[in-house]
TORPA-43575 format. One record per residue (C-alpha): residue number from 1; residue in one letter; x, z, y. Coordinates in nm, 2 decimals. Example, Ala and Ser with C-alpha at 12.3 -4.5 7.8 and 13.67 -1.06 7.14 Angstrom:
# TORPA-43575
<r><i>1</i><aa>A</aa><u>1.23</u><w>0.78</w><v>-0.45</v></r>
<r><i>2</i><aa>S</aa><u>1.37</u><w>0.71</w><v>-0.11</v></r>
***
This chain:
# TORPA-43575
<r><i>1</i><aa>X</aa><u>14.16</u><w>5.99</w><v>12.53</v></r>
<r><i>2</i><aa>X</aa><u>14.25</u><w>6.23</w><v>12.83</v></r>
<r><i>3</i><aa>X</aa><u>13.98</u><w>6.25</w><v>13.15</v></r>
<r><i>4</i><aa>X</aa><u>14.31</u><w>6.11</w><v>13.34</v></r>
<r><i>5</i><aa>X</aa><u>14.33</u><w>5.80</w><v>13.11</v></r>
<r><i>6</i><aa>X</aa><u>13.94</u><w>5.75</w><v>13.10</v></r>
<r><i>7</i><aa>X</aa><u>13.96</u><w>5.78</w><v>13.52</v></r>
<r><i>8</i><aa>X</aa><u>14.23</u><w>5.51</w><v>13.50</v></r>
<r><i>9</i><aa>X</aa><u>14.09</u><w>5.30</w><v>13.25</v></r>
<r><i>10</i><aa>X</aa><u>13.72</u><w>5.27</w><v>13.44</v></r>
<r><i>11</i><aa>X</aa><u>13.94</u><w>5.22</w><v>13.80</v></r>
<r><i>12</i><aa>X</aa><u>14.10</u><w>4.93</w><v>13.66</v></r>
<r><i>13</i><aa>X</aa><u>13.79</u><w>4.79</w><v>13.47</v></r>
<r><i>14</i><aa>X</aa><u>13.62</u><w>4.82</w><v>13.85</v></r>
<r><i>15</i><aa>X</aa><u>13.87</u><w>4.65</w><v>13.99</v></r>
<r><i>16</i><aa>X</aa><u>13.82</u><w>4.37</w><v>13.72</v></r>
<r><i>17</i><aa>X</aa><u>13.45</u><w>4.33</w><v>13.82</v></r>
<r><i>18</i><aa>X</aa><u>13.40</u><w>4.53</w><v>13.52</v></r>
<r><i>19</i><aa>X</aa><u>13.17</u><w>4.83</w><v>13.44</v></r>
<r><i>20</i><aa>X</aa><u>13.27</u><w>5.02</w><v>13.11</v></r>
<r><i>21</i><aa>X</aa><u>12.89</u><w>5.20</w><v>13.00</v></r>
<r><i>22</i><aa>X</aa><u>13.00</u><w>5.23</w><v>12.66</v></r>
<r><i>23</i><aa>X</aa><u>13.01</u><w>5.60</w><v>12.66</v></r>
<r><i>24</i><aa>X</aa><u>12.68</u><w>5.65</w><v>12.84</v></r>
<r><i>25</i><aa>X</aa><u>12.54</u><w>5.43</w><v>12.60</v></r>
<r><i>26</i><aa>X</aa><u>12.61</u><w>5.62</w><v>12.30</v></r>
<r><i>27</i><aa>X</aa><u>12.49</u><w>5.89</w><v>12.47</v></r>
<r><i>28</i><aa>X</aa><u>12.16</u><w>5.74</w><v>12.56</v></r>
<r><i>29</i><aa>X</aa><u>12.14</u><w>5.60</w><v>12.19</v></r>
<r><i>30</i><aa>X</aa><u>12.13</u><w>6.00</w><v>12.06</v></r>
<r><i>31</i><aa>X</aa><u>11.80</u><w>6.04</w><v>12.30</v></r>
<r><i>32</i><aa>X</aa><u>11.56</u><w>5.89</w><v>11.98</v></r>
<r><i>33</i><aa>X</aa><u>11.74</u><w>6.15</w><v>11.66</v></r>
<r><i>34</i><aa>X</aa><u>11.79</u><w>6.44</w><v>11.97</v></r>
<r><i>35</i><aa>X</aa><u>11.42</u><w>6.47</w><v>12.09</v></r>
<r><i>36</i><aa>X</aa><u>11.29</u><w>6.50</w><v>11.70</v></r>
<r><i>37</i><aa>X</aa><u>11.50</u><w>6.78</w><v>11.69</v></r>
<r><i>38</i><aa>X</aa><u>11.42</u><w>7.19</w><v>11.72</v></r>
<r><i>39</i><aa>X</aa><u>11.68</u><w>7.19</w><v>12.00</v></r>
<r><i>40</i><aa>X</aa><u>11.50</u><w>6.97</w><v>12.18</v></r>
<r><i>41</i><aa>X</aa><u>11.13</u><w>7.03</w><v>12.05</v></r>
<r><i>42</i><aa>X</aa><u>11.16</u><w>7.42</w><v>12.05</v></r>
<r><i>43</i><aa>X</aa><u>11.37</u><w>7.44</w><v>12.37</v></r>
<r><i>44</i><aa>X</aa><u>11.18</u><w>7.59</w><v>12.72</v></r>
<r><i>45</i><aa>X</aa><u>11.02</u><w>7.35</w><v>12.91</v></r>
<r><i>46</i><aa>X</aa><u>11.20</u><w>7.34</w><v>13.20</v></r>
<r><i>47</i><aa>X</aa><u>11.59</u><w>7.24</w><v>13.03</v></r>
<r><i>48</i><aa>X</aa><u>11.38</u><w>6.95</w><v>12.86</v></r>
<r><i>49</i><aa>X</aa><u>11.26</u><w>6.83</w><v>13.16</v></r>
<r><i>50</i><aa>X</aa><u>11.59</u><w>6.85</w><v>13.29</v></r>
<r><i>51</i><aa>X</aa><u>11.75</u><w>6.68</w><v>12.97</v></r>
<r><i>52</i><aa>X</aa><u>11.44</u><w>6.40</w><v>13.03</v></r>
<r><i>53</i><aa>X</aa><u>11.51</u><w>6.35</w><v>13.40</v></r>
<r><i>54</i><aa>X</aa><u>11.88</u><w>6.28</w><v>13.28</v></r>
<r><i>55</i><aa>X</aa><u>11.82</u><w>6.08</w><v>13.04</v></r>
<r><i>56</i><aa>X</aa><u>11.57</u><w>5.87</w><v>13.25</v></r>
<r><i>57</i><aa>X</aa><u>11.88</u><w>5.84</w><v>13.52</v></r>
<r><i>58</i><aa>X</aa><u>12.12</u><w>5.71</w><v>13.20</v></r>
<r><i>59</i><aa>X</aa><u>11.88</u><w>5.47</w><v>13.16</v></r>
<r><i>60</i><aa>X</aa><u>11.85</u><w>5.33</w><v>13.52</v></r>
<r><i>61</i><aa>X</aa><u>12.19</u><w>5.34</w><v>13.56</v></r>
<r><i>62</i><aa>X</aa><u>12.27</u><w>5.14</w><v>13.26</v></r>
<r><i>63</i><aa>X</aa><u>12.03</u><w>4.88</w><v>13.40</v></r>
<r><i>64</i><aa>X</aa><u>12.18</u><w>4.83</w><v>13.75</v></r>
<r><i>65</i><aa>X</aa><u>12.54</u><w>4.87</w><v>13.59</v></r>
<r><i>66</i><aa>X</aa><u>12.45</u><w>4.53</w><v>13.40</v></r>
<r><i>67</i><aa>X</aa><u>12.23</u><w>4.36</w><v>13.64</v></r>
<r><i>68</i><aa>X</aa><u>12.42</u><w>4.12</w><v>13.83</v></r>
<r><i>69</i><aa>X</aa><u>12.20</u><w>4.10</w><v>14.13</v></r>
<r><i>70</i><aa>X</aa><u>12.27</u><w>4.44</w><v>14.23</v></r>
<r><i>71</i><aa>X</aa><u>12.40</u><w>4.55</w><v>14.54</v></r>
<r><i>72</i><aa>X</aa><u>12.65</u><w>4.81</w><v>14.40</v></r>
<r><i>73</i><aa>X</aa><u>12.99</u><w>4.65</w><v>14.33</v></r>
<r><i>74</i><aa>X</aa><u>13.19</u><w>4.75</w><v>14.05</v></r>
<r><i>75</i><aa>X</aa><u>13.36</u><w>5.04</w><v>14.13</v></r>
<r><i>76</i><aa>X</aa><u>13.06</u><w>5.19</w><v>14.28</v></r>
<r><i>77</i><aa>X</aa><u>12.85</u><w>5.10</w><v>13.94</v></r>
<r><i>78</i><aa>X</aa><u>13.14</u><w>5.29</w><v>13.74</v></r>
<r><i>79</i><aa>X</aa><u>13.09</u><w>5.58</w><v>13.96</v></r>
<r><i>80</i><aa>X</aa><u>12.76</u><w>5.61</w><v>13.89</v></r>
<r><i>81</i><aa>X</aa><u>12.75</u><w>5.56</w><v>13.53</v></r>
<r><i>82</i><aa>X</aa><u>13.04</u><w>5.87</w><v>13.50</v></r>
<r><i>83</i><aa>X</aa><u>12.76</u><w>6.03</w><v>13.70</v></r>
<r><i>84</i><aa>X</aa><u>12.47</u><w>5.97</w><v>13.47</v></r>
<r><i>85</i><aa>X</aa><u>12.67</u><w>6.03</w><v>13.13</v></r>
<r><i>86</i><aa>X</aa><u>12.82</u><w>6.38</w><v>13.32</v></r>
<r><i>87</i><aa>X</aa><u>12.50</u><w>6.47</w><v>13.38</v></r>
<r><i>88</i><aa>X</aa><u>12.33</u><w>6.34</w><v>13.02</v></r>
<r><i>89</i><aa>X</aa><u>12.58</u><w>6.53</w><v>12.85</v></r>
<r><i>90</i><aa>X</aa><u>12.51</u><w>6.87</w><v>13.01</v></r>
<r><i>91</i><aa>X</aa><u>12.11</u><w>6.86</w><v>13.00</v></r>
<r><i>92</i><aa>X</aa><u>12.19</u><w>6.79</w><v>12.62</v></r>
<r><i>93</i><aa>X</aa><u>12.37</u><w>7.09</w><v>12.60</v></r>
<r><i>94</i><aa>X</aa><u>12.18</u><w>7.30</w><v>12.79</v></r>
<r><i>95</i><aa>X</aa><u>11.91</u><w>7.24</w><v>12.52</v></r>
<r><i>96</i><aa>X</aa><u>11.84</u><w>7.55</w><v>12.36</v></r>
<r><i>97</i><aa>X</aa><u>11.58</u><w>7.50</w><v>12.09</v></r>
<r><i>98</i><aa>X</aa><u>11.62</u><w>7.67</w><v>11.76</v></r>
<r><i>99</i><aa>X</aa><u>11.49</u><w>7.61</w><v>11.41</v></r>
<r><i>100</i><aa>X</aa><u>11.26</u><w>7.88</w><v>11.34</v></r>
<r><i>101</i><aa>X</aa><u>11.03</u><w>7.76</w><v>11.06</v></r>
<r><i>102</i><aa>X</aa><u>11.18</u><w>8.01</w><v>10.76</v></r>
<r><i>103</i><aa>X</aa><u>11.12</u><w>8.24</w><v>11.01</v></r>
<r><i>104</i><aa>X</aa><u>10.77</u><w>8.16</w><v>11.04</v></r>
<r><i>105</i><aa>X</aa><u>10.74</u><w>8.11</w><v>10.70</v></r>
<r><i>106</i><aa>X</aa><u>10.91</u><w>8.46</w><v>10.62</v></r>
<r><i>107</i><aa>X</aa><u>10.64</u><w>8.63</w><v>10.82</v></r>
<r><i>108</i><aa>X</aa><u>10.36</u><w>8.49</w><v>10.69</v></r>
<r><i>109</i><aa>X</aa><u>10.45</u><w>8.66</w><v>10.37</v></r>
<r><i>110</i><aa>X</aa><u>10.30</u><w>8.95</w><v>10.50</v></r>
<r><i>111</i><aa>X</aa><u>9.98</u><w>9.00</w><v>10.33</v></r>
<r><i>112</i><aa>X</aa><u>10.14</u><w>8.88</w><v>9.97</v></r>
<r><i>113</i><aa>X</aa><u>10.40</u><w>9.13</w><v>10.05</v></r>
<r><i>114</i><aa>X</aa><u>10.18</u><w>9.41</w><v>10.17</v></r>
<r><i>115</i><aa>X</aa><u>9.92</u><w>9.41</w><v>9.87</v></r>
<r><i>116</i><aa>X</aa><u>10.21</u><w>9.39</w><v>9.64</v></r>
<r><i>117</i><aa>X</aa><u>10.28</u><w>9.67</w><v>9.32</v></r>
<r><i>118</i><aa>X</aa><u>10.62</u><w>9.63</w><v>9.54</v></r>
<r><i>119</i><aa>X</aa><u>10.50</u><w>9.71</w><v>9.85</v></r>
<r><i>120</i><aa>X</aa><u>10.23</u><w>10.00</w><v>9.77</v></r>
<r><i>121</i><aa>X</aa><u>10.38</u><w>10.20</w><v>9.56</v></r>
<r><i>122</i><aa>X</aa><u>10.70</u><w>10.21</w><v>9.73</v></r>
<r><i>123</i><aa>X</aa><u>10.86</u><w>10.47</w><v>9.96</v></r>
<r><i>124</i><aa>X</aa><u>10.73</u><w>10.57</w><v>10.33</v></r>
<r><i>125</i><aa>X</aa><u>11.04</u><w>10.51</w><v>10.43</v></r>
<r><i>126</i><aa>X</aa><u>11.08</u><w>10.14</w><v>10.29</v></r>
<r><i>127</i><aa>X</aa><u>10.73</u><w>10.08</w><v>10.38</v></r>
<r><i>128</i><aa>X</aa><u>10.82</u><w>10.12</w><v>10.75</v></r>
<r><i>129</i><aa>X</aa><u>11.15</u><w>9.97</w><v>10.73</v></r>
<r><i>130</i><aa>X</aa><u>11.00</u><w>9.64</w><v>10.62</v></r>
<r><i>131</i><aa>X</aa><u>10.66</u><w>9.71</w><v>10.90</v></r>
<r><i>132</i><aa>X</aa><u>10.94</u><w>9.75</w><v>11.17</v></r>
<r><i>133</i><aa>X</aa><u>11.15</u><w>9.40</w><v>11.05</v></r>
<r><i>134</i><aa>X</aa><u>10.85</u><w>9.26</w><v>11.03</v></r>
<r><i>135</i><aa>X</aa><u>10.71</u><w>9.38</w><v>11.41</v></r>
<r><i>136</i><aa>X</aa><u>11.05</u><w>9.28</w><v>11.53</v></r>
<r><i>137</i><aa>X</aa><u>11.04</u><w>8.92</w><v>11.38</v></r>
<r><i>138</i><aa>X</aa><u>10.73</u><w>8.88</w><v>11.50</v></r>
<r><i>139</i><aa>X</aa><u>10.81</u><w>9.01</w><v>11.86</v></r>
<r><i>140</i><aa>X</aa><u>11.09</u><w>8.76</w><v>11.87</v></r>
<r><i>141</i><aa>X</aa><u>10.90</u><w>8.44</w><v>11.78</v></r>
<r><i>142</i><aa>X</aa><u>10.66</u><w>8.58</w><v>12.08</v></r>
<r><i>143</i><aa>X</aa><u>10.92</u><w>8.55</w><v>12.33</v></r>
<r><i>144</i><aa>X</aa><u>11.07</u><w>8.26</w><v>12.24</v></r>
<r><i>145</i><aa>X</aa><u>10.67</u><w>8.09</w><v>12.31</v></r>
<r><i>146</i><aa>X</aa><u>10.69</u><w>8.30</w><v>12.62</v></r>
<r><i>147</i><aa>X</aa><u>11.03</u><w>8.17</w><v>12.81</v></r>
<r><i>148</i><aa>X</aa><u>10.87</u><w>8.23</w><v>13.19</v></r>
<r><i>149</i><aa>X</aa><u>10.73</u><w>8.56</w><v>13.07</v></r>
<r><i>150</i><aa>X</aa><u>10.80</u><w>8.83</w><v>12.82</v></r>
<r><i>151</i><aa>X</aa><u>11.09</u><w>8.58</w><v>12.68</v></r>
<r><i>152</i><aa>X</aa><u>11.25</u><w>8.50</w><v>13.05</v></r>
<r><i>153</i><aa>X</aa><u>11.59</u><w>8.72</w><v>12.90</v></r>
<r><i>154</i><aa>X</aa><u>11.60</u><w>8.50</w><v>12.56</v></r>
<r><i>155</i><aa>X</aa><u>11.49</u><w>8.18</w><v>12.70</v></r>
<r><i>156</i><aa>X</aa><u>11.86</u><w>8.26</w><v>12.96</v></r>
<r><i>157</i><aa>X</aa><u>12.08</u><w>8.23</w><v>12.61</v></r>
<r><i>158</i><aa>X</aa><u>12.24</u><w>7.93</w><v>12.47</v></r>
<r><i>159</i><aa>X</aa><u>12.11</u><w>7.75</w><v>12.18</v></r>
<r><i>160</i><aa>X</aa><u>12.37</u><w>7.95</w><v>11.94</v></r>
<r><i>161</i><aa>X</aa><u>12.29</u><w>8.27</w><v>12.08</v></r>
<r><i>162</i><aa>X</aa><u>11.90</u><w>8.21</w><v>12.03</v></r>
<r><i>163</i><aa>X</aa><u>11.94</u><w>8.08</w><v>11.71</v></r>
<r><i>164</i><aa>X</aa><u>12.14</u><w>8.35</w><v>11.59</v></r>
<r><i>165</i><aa>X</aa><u>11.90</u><w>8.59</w><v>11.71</v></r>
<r><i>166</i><aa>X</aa><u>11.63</u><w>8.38</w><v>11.49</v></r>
<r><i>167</i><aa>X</aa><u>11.89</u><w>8.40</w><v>11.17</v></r>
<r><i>168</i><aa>X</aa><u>11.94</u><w>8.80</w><v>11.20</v></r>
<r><i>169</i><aa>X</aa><u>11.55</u><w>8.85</w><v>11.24</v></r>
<r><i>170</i><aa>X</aa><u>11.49</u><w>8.67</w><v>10.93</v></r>
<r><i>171</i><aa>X</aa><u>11.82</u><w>8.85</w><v>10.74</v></r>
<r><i>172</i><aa>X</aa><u>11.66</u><w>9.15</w><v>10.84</v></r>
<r><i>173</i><aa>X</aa><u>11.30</u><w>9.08</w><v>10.72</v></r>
<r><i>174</i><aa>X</aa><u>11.44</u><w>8.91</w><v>10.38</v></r>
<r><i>175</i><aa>X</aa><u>11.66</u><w>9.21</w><v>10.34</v></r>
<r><i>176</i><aa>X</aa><u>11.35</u><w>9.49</w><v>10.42</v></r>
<r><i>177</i><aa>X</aa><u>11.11</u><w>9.27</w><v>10.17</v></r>
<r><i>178</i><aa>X</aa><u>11.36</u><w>9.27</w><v>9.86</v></r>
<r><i>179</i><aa>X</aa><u>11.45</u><w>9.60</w><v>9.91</v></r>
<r><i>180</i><aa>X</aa><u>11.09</u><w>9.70</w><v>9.83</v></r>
<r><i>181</i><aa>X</aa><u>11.09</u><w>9.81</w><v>9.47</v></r>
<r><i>182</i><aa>X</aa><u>10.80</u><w>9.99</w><v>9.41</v></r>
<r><i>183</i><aa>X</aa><u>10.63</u><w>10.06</w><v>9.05</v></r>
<r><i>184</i><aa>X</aa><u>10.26</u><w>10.12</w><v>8.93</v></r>
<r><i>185</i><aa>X</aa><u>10.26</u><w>10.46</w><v>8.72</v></r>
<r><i>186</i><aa>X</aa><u>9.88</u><w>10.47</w><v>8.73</v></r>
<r><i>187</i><aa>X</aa><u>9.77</u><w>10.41</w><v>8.37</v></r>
<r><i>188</i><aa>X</aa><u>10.09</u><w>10.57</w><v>8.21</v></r>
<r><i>189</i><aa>X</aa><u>10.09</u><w>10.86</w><v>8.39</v></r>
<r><i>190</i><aa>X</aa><u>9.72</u><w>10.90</w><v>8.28</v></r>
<r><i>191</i><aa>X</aa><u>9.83</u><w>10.78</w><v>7.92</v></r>
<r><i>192</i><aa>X</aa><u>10.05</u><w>11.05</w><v>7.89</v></r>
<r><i>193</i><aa>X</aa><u>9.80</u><w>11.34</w><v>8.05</v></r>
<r><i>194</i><aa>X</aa><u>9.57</u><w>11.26</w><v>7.81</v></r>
<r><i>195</i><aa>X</aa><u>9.83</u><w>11.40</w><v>7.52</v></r>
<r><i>196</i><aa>X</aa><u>9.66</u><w>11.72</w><v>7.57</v></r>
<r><i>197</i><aa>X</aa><u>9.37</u><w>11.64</w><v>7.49</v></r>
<r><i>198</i><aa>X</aa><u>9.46</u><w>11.35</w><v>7.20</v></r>
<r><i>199</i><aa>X</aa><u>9.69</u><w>11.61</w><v>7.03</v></r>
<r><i>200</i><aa>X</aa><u>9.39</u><w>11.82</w><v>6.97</v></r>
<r><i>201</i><aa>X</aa><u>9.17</u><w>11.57</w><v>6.80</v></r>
<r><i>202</i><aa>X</aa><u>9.14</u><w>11.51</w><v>6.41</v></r>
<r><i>203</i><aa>X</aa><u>9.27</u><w>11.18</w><v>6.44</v></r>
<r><i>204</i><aa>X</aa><u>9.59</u><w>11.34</w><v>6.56</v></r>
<r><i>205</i><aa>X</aa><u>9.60</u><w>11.67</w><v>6.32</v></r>
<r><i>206</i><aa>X</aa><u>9.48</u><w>11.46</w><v>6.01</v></r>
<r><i>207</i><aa>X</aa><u>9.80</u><w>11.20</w><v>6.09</v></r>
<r><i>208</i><aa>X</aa><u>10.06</u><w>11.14</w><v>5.88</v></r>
<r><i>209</i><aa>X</aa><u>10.37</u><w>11.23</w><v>5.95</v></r>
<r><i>210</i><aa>X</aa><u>10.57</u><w>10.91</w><v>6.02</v></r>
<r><i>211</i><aa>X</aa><u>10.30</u><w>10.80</w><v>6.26</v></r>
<r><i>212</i><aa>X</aa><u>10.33</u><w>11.13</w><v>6.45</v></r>
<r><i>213</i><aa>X</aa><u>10.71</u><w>11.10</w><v>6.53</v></r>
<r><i>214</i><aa>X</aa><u>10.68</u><w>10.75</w><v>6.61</v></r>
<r><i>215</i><aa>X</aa><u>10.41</u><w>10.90</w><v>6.91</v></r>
<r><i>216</i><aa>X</aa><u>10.56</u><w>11.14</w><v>6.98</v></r>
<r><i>217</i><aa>X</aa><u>10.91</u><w>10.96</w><v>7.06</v></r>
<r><i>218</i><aa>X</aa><u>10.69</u><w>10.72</w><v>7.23</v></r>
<r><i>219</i><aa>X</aa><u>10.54</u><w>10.95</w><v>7.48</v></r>
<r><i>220</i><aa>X</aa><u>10.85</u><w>11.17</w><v>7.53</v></r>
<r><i>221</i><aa>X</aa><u>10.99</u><w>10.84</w><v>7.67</v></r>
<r><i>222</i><aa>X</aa><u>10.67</u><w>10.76</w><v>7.88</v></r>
<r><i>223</i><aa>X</aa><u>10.78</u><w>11.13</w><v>8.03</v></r>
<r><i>224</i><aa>X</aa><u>11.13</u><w>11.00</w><v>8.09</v></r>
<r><i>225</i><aa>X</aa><u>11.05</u><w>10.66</w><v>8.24</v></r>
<r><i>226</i><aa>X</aa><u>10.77</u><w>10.87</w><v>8.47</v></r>
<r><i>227</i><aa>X</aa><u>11.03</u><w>11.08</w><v>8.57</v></r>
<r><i>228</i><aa>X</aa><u>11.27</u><w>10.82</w><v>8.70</v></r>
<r><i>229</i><aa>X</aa><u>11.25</u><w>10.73</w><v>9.05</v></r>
<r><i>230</i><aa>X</aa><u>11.44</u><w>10.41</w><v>8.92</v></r>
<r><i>231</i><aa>X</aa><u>11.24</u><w>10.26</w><v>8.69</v></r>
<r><i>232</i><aa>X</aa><u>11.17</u><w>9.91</w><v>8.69</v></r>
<r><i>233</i><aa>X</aa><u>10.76</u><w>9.81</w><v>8.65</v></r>
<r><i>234</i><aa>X</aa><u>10.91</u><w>9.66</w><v>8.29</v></r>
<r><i>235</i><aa>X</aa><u>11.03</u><w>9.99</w><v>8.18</v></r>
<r><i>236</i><aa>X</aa><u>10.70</u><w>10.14</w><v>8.27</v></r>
<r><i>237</i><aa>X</aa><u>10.43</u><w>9.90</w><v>8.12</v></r>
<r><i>238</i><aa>X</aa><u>10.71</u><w>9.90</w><v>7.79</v></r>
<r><i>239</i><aa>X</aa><u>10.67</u><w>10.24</w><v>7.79</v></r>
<r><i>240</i><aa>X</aa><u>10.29</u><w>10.25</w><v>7.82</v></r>
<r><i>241</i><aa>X</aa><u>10.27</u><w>9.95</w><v>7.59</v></r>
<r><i>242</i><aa>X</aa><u>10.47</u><w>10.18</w><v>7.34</v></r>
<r><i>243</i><aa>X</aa><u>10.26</u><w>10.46</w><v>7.35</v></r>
<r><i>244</i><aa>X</aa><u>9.93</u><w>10.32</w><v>7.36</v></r>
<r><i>245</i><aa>X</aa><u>10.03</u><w>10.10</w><v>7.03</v></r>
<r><i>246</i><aa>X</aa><u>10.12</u><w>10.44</w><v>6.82</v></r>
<r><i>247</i><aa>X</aa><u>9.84</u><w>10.66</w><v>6.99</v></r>
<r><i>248</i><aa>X</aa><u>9.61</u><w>10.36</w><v>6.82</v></r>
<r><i>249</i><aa>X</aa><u>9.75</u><w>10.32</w><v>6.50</v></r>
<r><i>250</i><aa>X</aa><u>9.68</u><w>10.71</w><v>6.51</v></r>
<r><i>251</i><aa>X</aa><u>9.40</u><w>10.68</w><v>6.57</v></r>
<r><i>252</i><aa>X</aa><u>9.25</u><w>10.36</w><v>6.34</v></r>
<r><i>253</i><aa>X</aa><u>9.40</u><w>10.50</w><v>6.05</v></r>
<r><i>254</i><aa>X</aa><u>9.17</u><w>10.81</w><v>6.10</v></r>
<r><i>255</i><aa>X</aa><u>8.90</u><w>10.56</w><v>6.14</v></r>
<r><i>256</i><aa>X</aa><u>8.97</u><w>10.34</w><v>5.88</v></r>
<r><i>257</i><aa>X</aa><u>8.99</u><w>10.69</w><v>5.61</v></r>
<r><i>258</i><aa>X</aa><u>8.64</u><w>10.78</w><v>5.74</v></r>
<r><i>259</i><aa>X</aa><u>8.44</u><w>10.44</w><v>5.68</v></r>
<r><i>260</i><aa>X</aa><u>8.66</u><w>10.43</w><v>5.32</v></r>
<r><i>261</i><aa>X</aa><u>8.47</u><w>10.82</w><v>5.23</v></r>
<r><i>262</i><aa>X</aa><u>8.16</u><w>10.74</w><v>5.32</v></r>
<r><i>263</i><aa>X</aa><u>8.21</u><w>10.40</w><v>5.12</v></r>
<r><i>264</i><aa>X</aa><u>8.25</u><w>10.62</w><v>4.84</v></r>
<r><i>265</i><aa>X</aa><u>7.92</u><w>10.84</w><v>4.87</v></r>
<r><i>266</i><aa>X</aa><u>7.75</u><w>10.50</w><v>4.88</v></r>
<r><i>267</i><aa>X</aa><u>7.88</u><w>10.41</w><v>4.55</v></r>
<r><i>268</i><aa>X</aa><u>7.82</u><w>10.73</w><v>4.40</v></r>
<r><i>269</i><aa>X</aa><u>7.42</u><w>10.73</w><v>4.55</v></r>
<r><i>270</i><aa>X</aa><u>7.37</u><w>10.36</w><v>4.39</v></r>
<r><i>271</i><aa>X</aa><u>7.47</u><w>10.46</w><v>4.05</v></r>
<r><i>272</i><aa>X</aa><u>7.23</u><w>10.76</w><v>4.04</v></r>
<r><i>273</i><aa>X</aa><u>6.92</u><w>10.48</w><v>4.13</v></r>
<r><i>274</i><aa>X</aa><u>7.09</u><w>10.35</w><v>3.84</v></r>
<r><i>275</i><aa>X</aa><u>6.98</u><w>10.61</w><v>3.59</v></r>
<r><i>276</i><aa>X</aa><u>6.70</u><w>10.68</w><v>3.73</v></r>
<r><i>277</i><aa>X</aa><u>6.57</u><w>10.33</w><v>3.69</v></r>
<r><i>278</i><aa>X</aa><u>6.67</u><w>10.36</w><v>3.28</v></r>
<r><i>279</i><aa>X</aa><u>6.51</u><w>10.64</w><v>3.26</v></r>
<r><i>280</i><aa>X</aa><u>6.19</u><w>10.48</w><v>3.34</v></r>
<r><i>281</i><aa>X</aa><u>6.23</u><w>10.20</w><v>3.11</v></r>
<r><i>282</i><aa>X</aa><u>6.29</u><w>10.44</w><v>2.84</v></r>
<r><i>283</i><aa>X</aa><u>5.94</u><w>10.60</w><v>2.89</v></r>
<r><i>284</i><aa>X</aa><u>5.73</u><w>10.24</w><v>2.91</v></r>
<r><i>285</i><aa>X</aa><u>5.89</u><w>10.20</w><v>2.57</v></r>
<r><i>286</i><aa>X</aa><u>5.73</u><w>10.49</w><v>2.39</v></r>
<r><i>287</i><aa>X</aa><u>5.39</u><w>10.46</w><v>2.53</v></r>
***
């Protein structure tokens, strides 16, 4: 319906002794789901108060549009009520709260994120990417908490405009966070350095052969994953797991020949007690 039709529609309904409130009463009726919202909840102070003030106005108006002891006739009462839902609808426009709970919640990450294999043994440069999305995000929600200070220029935008500053601070933090891809060399890098010293022990130059290539593929691909700069943390502790496994069964089979040998010279020391003790009885015998 046209503002030409809804003008000529509420003239004629005054002339009828009639006051048509049905549009400022669904307004009104929004107030309850509208204030529970983060437009109204997380919007500056002073376009609430404006939006309650309105509202409060709806609401009186309503009352003397109905009451039939007022002194207003009709067509003043209709005037009045276009008044109060002109005004209604505006302050609920002007709300500009936004919804910044994943925002929040994105930000608190930080520690998690910081102490993270991701996070520490990652690039500079990614490092300080993510540090300046997260001093940014962080910067924002302080302005928006701040509308008559630091935040006087955000708390000026419209609700869109502040909620899509909310929704490219958060892109920006998400984006910084996964990029992160840091991986824990530590213990293989240290696996493999000690080669030089394994490769010199008798475990390693009394091993058999099949045992040998299998370490030695294993640690020549330890070598290739440390040289990567794209290796994942899987293809690193699959590496080290690799390598650790044949540098062990190396190294127990060495072990496992050496208790077997001195097994032997056990054997070989209890049969010689043996004799001895025969001997003896022999001797008893001819005395």
């Amino acid at each position: 319906m046209s503002d030409a039709t809804t003008a000529l529609k509420n003239a004629s309904s005054a002339l009828n002794g009639t006051v048509d409130t049905s549009k400022l009463q669904a307004e009104v009726d929004k107030a309850d789901s509208l204030k529970k919202s983060v437009q109204y909840t997380n919007a500056v102070q002073d376009k609430k108060s404006a939006y309650d003030t309105a509202l409060a106005a709806a609401e009186s108006t309503l009352a003397d549009a109905k009451n039939a002891q007022s002194t207003n006739n009709p067509e003043q009462k209709q005037q009045a009520v276009n008044d109060a839902l002109q005004q209604l609808q505006t302050a609920a426009a002007a709300l500009n709260g936004v919804d910044i709970a994943d925002l929040q919640a994105e930000i608190a990450l930080e520690n998690s994120v910081k102490e993270s294999v991701k996070y520490v043994y990652d690039t500079a440069e990614k490092q300080q990417t993510y540090n300046k999305a997260l001093q940014d995000a962080k910067e924002l929600i302080s302005k928006l908490a701040d509308p008559a200070g630091k935040g006087v220029e955000v708390a000026a935008k419209s609700q869109a405009d502040r909620q899509a500053l909310v929704n490219t601070a958060l892109k920006s933090l998400k984006n910084a966070k996964d990029a992160l891809n840091g991986v824990n060399k530590t213990v293989l890098q240290a696996e493999v350095d000690d080669d030089s010293h394994f490769s010199k022990s008798f475990a390693y130059l009394l091993g058999e052969a099949p045992d040998l290539d299998v370490y030695k593929k294993a640690l020549a691909e330890a070598k290739r994953v440390l040289a990567d700069p794209n290796a994942t943390q899987a293809q690193v502790d699959a590496a080290l797991k690799d390598l650790q496994a044949a540098k062990n069964s190396i190294t127990n089979k060495y072990n496992g020949a050496g208790t077997g040998n001195i097994g032997s010279g056990s054997g070989t020391g209890n049969a010689g007690t043996g004799n001895a003790g025969t001997g003896t009885g022999a001797g008893a015998g001819n005395a």
